[in-house]
FIGUGU-204262 format. One record per residue (C-alpha): residue in three letters; x, y, z. Coordinates in pm, whole numbers, plus 50000, padded with zeros to 5 digits. Layout:
BEGIN
AlaXYZ...
***
This chain:
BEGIN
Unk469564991550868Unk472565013650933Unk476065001751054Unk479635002150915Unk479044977250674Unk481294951750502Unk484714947450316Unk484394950149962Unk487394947949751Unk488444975449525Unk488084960649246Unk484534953449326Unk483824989249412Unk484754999749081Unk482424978348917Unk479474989249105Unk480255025049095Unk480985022448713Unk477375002848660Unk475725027548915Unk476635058148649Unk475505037248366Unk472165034748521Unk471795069548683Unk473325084948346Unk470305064948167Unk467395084948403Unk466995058748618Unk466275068848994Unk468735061049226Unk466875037249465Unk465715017749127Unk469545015449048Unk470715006149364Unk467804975649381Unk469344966349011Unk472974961949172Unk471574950749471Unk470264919549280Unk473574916649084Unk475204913449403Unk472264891149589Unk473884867249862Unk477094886149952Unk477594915650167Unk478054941149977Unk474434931749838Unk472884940150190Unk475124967750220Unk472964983349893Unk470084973350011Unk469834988050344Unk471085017950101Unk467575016149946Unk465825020250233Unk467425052750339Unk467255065549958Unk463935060449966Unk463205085050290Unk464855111550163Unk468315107550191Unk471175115050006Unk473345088949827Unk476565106949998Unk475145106250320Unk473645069550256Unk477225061050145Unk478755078450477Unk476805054850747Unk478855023050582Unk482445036850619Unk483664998350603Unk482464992150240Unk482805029950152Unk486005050750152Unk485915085950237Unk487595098449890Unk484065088149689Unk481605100749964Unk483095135849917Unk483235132449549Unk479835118349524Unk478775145849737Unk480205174649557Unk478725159149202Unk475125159149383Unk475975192749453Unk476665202449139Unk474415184048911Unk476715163648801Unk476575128948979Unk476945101448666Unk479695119948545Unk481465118348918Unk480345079949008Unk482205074348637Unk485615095748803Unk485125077249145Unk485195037348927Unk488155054148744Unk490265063449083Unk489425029349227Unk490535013548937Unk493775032348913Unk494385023449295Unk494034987749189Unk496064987448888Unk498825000849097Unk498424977849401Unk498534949349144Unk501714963448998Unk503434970849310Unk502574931249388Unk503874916449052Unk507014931049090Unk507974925949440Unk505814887549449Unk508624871049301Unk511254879449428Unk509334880349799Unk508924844849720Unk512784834549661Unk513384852149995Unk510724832550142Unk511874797949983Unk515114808850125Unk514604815650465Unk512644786650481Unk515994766050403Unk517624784050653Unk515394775150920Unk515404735150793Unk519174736650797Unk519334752951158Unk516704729151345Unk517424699451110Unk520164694950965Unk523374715951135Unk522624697851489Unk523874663851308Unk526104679251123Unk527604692851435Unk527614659151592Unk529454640651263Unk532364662751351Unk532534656951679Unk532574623951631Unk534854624951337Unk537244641051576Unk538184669751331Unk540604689551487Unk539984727351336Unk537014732551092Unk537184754050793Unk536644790850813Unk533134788850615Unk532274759750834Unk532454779151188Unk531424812751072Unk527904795450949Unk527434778151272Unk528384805151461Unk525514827551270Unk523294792051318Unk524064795851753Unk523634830451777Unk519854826151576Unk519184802351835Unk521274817952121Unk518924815852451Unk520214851952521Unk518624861452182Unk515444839352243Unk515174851952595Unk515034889352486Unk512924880652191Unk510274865852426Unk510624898452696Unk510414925452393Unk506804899652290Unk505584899552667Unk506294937852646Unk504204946052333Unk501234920752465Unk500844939552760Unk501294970652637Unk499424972052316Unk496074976352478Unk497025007252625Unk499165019652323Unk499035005452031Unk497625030651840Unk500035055051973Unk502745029951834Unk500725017851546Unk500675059651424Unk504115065951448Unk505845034251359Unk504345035650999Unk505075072850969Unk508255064651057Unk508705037850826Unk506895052650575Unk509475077950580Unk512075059950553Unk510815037750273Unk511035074750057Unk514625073550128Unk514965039449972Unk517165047249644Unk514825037849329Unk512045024549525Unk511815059749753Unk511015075849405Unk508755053049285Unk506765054849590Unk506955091149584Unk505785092549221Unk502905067549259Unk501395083949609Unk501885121049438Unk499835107149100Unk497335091749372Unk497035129149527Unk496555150049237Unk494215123249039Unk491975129049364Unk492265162449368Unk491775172948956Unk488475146249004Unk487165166249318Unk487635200249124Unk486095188148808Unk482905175349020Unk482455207649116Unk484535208949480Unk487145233349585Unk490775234549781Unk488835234550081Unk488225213850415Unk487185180950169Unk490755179950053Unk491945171350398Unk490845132750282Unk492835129849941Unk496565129450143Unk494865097350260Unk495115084649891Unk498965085949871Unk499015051650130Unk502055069850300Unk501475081050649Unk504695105550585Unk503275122450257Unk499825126850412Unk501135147050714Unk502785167950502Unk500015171150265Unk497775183750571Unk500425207550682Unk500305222450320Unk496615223350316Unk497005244250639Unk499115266150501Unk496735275350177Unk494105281250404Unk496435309850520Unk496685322450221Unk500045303750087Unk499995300049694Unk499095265249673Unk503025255749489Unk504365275349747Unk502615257650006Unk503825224449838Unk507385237849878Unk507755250150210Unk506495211750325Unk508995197250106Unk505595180549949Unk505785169249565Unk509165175449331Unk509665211849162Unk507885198548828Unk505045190848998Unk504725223149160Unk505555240748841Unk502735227048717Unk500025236349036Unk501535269248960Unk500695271448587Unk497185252548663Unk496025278648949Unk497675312948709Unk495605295848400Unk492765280148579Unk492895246848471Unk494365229248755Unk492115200748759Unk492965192648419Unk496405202448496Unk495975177248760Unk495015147848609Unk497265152348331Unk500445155448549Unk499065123048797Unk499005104248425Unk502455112348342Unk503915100248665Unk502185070748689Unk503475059748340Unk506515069048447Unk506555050148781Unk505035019248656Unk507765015948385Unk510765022848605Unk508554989148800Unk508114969248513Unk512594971948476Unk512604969948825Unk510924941048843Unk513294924448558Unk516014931248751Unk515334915949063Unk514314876948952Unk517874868148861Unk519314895749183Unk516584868149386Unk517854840049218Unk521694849349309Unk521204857749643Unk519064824449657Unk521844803949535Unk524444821949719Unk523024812750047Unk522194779949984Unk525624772249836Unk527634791050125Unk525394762050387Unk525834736250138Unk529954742950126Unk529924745250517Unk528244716350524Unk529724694250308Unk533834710050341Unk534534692050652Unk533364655450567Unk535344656350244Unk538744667950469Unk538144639850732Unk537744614050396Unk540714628150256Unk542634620450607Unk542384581550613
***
């Protein structure tokens, strides 16, 4: 059975590619291997995923190509690194590379969560009192001082109810609901259109975020060249394979300019040069594609430089993250104290008038 197979988290990939090369490294056939994770994985998908695998191993076909007819369970980065280690001989040795890029893509989507989660979460907690305090609470509030007869409210007072009418403004609701009636019956027809060049657009913009642009930068570039020293080392080349590893960088913005690049080396561009004409990578990065390709060691080169920037990126996240629980905490507080002073100003005038 052939189709485009099933979700599997990254995580999980990594531990059956990792006890795949165990078991192909040991001189076990592939099909035998595959039935051994197969029954490790018995009862979810990815299971029958591996075993419709066996099936096709066992007529004659390759794991690569196997691997290529589920694109849903497997990315394109380890089918063309798979298929350059069969190429080469050398396929435990790649299936260990391929667990040790998904497990470096996971390490870093679990950083980038733990230290934006918390702070997400104060924001959250605080727009969610915002929203209470507009439908709930401001309406009465409104209608005490009417009733109270207060003459002139205090600054703080009217310029949080005016932000409070303006949220719920029909004007603003109106075009809200046109823009939403828009996009439903448009999306059909162009949503991918839309889809393409709103996240390239924000994509590039999110580079141009001070801090956070950089560490974005430095975490899709280490993504890049991790791919790229693990397809050279399994035997690949610069060639029409690379095209895929710009995908790695998860920015829509860097991989465009990583294809433009590629173009260009196909031309005949030195590949730093290349790098630099598409404003791809920072100069010490393509010092050292430069040094790699004069010395031939760029997939060492490669690796080393992705490992360096990483460390580098995932400590200016760990301070980052530091920072911004008590920044969350202040801004939580500051909002909620600016509505609880416009709230409560008023009522303690009007007591202090009779």
């Amino acid at each position: 059975m052939r189709g485009s197979g099933c979700r599997a988290s990254t995580a999980t990939l990594a531990v059956c590619f990792r006890m795949l090369a165990v078991l192909i490294g040991s001189g076990i056939p592939i099909h035998v291997s595959l039935a051994t994770l197969a029954r490790t994985y018995r009862g979810a998908p990815l299971g029958e995923v591996l075993e419709s695998m066996i099936a096709a191993i066992e007529k004659g076909a390759s794991l690569s190509r196997t691997m290529a007819g589920f694109p849903a369970t497997f990315p394109p980065i380890p089918v063309v690194l798979v298929s350059a280690g069969e190429e080469t001989g050398r396929l435990p040795g790649v299936l260990d590379r391929v667990a040790e890029l998904l497990e470096r893509q996971e390490r870093l989507r679990r950083r980038m969560i733990g230290a934006f989660l918390y702070p997400g979460l104060v924001l959250g907690i605080t727009l969610l009192v915002v929203a209470v305090l507009v439908v709930v609470v401001f309406p009465r509030q409104r209608e005490m001082f009417e009733a109270l007869e207060i003459d002139r409210l205090p600054w703080i007072t009217r310029a949080v109810m005016g932000f409070f009418d303006l949220l719920i403004s029909p004007t603003l609701l109106s075009a809200l609901a046109v823009l939403a009636l828009v996009l439903a019956v448009t999306w059909p027809l162009t949503g991918r259109y839309y889809e393409e060049h709103l996240r390239e657009s924000v994509d590039r913009w999110l580079l141009k975020v001070p801090i956070i642009g950089r560490v974005l930068e430095k975490l899709s570039t280490s993504m890049i060249l991790y791919g790229l020293g693990n397809l050279l080392d399994a035997g690949g080349s610069f060639g029409r394979r690379t095209e895929l590893l710009g995908r790695l960088s998860g920015n829509r913005d860097i991989e465009v300019r990583f294809l433009q690049a590629q173009e260009l080396v196909y031309q005949g561009v030195r590949l730093d040069l290349a790098m630099e004409r598409c404003d791809l990578f920072d100069p010490m990065v393509r010092s050292m594609l430069r040094v790699g390709v004069e010395q031939g060691s760029l997939a060492s080169l490669c690796k080393r430089t992705a490992s360096i920037l990483q460390e580098d990126a995932e400590h200016v996240l760990s301070t980052l993250s530091v920072l911004l629980e008590p920044l969350a905490l202040g801004f939580m507080g500051l909002v909620i104290g600016m509505i609880v002073l416009a709230a409560s100003l008023p009522t303690m005038e009007a007591i202090q008038k009779l």
